[in-house]
N, CA, C and O atoms as a CHARMM CRD file, in Angstrom:
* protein
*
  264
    1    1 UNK  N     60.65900 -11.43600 -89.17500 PROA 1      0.00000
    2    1 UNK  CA    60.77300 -10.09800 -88.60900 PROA 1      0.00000
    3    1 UNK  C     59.39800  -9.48500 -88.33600 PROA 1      0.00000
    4    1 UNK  O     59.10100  -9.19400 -87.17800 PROA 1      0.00000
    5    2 UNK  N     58.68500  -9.30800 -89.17700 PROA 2      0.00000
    6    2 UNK  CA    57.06700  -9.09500 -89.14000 PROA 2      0.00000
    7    2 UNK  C     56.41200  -9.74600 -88.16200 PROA 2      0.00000
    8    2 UNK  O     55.25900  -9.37300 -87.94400 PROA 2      0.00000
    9    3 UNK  N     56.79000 -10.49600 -87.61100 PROA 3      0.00000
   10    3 UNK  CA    55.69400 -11.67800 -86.50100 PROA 3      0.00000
   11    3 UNK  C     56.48500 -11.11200 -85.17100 PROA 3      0.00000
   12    3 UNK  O     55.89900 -11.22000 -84.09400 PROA 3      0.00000
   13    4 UNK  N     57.54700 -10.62600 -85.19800 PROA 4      0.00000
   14    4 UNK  CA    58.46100  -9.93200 -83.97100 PROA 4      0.00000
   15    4 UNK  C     57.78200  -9.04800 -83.55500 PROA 4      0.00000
   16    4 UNK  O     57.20700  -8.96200 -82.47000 PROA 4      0.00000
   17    5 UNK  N     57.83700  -8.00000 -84.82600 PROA 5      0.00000
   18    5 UNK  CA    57.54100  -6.60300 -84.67400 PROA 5      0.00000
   19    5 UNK  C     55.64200  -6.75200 -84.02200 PROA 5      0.00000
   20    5 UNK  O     55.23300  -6.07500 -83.07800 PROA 5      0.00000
   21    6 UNK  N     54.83100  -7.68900 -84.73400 PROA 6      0.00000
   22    6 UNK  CA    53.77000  -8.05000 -84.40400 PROA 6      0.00000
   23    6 UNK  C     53.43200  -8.13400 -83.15800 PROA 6      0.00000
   24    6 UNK  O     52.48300  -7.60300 -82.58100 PROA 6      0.00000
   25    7 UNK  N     54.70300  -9.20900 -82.53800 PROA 7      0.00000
   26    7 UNK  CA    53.97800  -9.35100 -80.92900 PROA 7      0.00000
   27    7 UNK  C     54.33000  -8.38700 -80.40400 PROA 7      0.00000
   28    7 UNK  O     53.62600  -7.88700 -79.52700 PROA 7      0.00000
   29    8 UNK  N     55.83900  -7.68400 -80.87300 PROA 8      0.00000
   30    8 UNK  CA    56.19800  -6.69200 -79.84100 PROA 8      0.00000
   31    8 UNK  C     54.61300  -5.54800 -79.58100 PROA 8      0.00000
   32    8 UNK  O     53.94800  -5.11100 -78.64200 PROA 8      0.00000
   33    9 UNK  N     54.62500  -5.51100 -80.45500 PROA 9      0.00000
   34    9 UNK  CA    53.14600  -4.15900 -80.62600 PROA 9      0.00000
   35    9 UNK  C     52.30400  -4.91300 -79.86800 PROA 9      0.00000
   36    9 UNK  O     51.88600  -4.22500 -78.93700 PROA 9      0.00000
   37   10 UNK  N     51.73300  -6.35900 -79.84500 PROA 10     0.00000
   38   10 UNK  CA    50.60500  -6.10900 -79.25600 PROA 10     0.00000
   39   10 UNK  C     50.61000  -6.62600 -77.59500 PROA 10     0.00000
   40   10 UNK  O     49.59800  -6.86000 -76.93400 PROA 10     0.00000
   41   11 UNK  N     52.01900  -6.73200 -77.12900 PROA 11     0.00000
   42   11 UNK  CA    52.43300  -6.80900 -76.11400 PROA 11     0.00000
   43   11 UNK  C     52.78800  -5.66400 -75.18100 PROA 11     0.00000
   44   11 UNK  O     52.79100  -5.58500 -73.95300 PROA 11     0.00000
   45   12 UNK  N     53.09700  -4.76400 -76.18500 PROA 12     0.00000
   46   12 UNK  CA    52.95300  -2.94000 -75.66100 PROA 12     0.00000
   47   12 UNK  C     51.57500  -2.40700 -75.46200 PROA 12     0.00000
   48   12 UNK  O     51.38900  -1.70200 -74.47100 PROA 12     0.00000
   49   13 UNK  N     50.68800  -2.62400 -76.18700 PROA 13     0.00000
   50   13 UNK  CA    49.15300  -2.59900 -76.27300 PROA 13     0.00000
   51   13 UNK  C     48.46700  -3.06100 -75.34000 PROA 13     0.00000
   52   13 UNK  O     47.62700  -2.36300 -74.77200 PROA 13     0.00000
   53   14 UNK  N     48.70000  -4.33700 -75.00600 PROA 14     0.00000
   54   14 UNK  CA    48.21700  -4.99900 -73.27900 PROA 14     0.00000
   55   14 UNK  C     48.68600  -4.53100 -72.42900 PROA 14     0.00000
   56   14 UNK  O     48.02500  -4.36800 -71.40300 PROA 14     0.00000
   57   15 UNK  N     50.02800  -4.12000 -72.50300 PROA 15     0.00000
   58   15 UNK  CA    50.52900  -3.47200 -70.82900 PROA 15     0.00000
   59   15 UNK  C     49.74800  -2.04000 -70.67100 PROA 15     0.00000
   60   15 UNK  O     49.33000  -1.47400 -69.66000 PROA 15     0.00000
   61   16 UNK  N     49.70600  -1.63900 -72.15900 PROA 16     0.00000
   62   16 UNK  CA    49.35600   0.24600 -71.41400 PROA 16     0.00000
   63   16 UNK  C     47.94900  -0.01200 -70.99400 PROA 16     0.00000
   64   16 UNK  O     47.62600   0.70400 -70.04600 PROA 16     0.00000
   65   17 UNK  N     46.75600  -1.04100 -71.52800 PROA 17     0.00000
   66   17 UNK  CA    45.45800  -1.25800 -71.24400 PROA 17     0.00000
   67   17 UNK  C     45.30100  -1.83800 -70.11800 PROA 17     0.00000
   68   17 UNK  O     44.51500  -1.32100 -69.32400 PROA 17     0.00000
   69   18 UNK  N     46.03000  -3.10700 -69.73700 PROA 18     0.00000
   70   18 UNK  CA    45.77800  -3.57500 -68.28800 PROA 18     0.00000
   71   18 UNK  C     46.37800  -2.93000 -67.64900 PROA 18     0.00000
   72   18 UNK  O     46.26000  -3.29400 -66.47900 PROA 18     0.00000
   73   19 UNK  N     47.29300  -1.74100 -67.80700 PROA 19     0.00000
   74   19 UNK  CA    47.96900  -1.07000 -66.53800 PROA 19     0.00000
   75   19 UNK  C     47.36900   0.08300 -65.98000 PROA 19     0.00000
   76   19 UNK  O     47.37900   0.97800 -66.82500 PROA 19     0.00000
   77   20 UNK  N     46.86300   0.43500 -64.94300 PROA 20     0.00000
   78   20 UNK  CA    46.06800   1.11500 -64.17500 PROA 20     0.00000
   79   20 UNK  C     46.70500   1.99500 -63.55100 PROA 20     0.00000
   80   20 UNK  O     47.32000   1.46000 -62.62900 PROA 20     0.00000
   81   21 UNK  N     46.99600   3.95900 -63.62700 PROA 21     0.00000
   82   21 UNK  CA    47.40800   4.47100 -62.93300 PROA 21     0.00000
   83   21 UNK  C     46.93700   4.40300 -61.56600 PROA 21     0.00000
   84   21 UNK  O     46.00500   3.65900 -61.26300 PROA 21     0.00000
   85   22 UNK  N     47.32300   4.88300 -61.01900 PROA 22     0.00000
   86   22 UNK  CA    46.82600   4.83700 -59.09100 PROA 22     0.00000
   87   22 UNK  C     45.90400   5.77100 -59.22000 PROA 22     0.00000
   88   22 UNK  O     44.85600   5.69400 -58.57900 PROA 22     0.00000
   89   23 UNK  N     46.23500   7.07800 -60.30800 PROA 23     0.00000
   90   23 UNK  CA    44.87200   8.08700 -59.84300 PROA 23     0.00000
   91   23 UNK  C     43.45200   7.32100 -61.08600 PROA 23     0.00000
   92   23 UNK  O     42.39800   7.95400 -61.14000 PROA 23     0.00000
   93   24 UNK  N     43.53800   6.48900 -61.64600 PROA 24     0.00000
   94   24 UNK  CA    42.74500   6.30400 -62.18100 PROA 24     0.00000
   95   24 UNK  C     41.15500   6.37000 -61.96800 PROA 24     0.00000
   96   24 UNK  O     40.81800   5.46000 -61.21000 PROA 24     0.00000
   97   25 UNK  N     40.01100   7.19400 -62.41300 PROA 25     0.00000
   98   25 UNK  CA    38.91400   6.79500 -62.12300 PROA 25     0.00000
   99   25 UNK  C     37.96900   5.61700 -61.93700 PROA 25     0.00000
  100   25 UNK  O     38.04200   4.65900 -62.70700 PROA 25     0.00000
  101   26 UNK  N     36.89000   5.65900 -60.72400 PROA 26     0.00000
  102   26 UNK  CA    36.49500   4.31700 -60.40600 PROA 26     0.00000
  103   26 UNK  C     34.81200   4.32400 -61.33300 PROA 26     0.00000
  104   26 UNK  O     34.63000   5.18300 -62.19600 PROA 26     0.00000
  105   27 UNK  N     33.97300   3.53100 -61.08800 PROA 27     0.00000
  106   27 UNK  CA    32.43900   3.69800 -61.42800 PROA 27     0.00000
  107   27 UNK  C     32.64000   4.27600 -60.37600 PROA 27     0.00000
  108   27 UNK  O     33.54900   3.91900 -59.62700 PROA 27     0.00000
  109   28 UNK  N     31.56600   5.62600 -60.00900 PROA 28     0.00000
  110   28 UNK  CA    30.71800   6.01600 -59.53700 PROA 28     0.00000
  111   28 UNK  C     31.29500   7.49500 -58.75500 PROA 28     0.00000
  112   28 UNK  O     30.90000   8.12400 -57.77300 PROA 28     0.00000
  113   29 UNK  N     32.73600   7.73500 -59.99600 PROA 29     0.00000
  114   29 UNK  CA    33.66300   8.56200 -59.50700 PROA 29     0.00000
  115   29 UNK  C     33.41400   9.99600 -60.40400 PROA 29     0.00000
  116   29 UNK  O     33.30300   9.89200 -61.62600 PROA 29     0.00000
  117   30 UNK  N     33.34700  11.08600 -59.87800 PROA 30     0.00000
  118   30 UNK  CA    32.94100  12.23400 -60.56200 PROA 30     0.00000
  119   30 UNK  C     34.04700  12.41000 -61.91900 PROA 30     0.00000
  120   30 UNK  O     35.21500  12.03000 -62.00000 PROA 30     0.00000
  121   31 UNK  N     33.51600  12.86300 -62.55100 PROA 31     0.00000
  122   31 UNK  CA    34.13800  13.33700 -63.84900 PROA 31     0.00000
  123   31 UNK  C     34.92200  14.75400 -63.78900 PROA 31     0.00000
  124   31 UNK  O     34.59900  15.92000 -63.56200 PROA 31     0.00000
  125   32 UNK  N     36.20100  14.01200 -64.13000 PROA 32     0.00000
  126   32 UNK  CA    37.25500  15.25200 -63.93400 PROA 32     0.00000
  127   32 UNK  C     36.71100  16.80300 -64.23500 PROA 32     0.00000
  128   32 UNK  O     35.48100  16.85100 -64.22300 PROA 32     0.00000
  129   33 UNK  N     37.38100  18.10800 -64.50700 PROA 33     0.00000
  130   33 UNK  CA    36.73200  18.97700 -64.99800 PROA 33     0.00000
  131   33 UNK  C     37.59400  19.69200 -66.05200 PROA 33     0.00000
  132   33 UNK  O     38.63800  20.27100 -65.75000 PROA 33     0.00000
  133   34 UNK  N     37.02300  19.61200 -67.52600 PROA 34     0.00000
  134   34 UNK  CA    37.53800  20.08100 -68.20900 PROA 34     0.00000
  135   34 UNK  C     37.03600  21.14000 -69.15700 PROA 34     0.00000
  136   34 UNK  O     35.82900  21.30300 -68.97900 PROA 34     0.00000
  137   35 UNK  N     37.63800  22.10000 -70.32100 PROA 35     0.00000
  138   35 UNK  CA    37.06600  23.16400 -70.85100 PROA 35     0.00000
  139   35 UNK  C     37.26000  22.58300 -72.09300 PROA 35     0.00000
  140   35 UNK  O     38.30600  22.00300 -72.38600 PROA 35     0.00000
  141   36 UNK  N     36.27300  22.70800 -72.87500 PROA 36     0.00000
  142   36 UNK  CA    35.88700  22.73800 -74.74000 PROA 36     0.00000
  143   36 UNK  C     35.23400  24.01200 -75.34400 PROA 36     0.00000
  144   36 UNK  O     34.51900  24.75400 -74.67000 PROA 36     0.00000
  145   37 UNK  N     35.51900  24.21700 -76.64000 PROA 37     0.00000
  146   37 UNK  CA    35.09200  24.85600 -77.47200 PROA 37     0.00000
  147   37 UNK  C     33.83300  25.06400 -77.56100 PROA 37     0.00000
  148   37 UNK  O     33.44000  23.98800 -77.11000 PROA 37     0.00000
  149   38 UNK  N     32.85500  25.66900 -77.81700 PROA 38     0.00000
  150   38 UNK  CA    31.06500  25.76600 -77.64400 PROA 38     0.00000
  151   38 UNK  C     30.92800  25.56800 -78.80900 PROA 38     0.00000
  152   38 UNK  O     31.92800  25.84400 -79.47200 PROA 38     0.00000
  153   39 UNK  N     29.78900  25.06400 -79.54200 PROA 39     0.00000
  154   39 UNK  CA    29.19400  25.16000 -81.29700 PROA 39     0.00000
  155   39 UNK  C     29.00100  26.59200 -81.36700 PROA 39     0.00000
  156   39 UNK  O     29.18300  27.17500 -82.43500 PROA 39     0.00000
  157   40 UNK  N     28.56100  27.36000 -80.06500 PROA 40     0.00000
  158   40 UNK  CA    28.14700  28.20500 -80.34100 PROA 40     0.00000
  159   40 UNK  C     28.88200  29.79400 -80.18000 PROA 40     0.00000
  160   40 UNK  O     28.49000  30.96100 -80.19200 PROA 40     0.00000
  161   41 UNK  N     30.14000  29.08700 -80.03200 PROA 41     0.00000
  162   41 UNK  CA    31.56800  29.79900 -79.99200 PROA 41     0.00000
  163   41 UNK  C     32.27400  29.99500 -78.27900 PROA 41     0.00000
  164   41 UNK  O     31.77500  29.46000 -77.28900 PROA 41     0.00000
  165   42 UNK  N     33.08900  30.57600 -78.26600 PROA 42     0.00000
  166   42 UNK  CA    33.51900  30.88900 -76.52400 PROA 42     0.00000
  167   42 UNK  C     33.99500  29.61300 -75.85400 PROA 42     0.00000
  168   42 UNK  O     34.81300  29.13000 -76.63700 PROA 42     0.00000
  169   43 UNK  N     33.89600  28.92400 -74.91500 PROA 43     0.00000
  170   43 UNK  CA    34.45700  28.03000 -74.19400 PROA 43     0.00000
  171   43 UNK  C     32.92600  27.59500 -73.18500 PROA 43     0.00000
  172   43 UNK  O     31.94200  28.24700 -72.83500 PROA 43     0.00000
  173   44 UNK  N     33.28700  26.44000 -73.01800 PROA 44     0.00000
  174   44 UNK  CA    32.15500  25.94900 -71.97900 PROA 44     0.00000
  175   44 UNK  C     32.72700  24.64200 -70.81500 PROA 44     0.00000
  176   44 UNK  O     33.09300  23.58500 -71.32900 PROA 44     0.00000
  177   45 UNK  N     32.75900  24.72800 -69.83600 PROA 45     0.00000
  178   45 UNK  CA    33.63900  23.76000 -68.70500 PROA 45     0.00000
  179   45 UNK  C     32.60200  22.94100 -68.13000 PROA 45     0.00000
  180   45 UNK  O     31.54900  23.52600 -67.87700 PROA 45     0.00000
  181   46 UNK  N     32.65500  22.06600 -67.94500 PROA 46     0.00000
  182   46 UNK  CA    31.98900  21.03000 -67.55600 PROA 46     0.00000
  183   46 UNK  C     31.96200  21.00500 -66.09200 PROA 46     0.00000
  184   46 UNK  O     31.52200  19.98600 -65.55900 PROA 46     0.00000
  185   47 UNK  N     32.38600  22.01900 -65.33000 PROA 47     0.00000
  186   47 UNK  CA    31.88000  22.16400 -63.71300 PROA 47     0.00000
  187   47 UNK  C     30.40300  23.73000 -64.11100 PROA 47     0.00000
  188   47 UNK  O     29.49600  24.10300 -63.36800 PROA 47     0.00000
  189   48 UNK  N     30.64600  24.06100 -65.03200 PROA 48     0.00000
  190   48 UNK  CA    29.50100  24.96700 -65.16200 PROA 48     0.00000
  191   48 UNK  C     27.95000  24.45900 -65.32800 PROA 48     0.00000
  192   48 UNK  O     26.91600  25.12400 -65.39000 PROA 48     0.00000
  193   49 UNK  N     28.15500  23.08000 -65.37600 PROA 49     0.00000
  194   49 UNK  CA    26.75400  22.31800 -66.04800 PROA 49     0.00000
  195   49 UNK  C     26.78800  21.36700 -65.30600 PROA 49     0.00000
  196   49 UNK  O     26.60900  20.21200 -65.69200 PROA 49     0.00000
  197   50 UNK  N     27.15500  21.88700 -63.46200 PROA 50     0.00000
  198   50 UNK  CA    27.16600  21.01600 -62.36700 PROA 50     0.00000
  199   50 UNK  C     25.60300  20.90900 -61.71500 PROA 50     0.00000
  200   50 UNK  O     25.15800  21.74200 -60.92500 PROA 50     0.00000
  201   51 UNK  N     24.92300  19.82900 -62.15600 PROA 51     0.00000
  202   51 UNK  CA    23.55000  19.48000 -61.45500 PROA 51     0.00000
  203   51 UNK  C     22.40700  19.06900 -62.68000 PROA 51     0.00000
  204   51 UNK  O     21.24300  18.67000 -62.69100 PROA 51     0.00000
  205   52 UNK  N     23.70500  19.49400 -63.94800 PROA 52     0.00000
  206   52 UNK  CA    22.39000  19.06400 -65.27500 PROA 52     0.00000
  207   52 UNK  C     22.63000  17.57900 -65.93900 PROA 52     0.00000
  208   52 UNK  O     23.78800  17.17800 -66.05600 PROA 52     0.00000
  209   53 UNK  N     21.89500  17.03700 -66.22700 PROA 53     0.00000
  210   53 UNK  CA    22.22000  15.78500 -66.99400 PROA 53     0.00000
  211   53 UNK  C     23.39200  16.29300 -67.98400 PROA 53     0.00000
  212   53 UNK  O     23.28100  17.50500 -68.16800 PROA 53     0.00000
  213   54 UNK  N     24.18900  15.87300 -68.48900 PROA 54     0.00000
  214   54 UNK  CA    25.21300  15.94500 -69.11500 PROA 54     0.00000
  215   54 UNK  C     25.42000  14.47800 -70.18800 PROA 54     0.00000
  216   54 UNK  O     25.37800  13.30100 -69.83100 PROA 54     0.00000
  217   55 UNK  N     25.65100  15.03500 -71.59600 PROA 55     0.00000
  218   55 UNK  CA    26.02500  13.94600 -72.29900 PROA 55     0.00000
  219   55 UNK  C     27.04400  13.84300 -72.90200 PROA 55     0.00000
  220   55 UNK  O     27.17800  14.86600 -73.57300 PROA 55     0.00000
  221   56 UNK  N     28.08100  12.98600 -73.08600 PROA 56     0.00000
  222   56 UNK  CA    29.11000  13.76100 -73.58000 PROA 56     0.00000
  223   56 UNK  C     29.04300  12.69800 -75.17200 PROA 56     0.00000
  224   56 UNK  O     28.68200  11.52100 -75.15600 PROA 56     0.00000
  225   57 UNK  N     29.30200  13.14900 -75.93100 PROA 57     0.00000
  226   57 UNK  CA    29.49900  12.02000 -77.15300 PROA 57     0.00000
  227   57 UNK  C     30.67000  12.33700 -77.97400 PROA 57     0.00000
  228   57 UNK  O     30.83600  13.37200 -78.62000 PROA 57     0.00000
  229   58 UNK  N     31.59900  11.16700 -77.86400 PROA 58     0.00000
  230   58 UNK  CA    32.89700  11.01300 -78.48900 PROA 58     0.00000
  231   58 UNK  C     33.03500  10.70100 -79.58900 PROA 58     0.00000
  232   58 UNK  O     33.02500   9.47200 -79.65400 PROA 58     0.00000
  233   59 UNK  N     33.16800  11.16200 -80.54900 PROA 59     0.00000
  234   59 UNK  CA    33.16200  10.52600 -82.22900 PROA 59     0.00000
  235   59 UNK  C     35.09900  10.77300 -82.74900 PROA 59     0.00000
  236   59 UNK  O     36.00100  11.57100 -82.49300 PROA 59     0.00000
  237   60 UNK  N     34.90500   9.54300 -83.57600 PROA 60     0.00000
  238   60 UNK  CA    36.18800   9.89500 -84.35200 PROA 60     0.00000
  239   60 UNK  C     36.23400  10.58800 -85.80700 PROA 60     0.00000
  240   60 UNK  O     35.49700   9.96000 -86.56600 PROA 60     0.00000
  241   61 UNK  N     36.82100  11.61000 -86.40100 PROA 61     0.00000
  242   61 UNK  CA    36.86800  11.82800 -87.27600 PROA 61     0.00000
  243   61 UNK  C     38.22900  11.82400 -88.00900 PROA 61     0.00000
  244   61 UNK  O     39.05200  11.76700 -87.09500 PROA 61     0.00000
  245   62 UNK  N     38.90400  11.85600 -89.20900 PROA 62     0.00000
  246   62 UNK  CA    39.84900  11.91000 -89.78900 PROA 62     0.00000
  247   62 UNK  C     40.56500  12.99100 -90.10600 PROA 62     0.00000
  248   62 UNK  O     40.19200  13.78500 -90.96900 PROA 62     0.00000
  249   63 UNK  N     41.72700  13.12500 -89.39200 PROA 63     0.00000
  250   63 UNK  CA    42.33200  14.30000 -89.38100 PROA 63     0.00000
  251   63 UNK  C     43.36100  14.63100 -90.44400 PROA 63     0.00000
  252   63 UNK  O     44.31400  13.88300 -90.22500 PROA 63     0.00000
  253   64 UNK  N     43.58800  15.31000 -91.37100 PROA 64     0.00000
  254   64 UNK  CA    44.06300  15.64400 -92.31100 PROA 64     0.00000
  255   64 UNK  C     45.36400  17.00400 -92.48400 PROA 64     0.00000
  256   64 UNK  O     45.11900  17.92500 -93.26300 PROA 64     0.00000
  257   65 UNK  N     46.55400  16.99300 -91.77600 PROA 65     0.00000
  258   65 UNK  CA    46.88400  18.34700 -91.54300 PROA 65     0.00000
  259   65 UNK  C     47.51800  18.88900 -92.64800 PROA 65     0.00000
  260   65 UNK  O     48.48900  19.62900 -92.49300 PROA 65     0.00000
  261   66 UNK  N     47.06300  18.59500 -93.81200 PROA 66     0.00000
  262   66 UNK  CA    48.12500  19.04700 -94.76400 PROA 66     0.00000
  263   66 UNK  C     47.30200  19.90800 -95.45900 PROA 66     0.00000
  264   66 UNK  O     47.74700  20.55900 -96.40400 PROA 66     0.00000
């Protein structure tokens, strides 16, 4: 049962990764535009910081909701 459930998962896992929406982004395709939280409070959108180098850095942290 375990070796079922196994492939089933990682056979669901390949389809959603090799499957490519149609609107999907290409290289050299602008970066959608979205709004985040500031460190420094308020909101900040990423078409506002149109012409500056921009970095974005993704980290994972552990979410705990209890």
């Amino acid at each position: 049962m375990n070796k079922i459930l196994l492939w089933l998962v990682v056979s669901v896992f390949f389809l959603l990764v090799t499957t490519s929406p149609s609107n999907a982004l290409e290289v050299g395709d602008p970066a959608p535009d979205f709004e985040l939280e500031s460190t420094k409070g308020g909101k900040l959108k990423l078409s506002s910081l149109r012409g500056k180098n921009v970095l974005i850095n993704f980290y994972g942290y552990e979410f705990d909701p209890t």
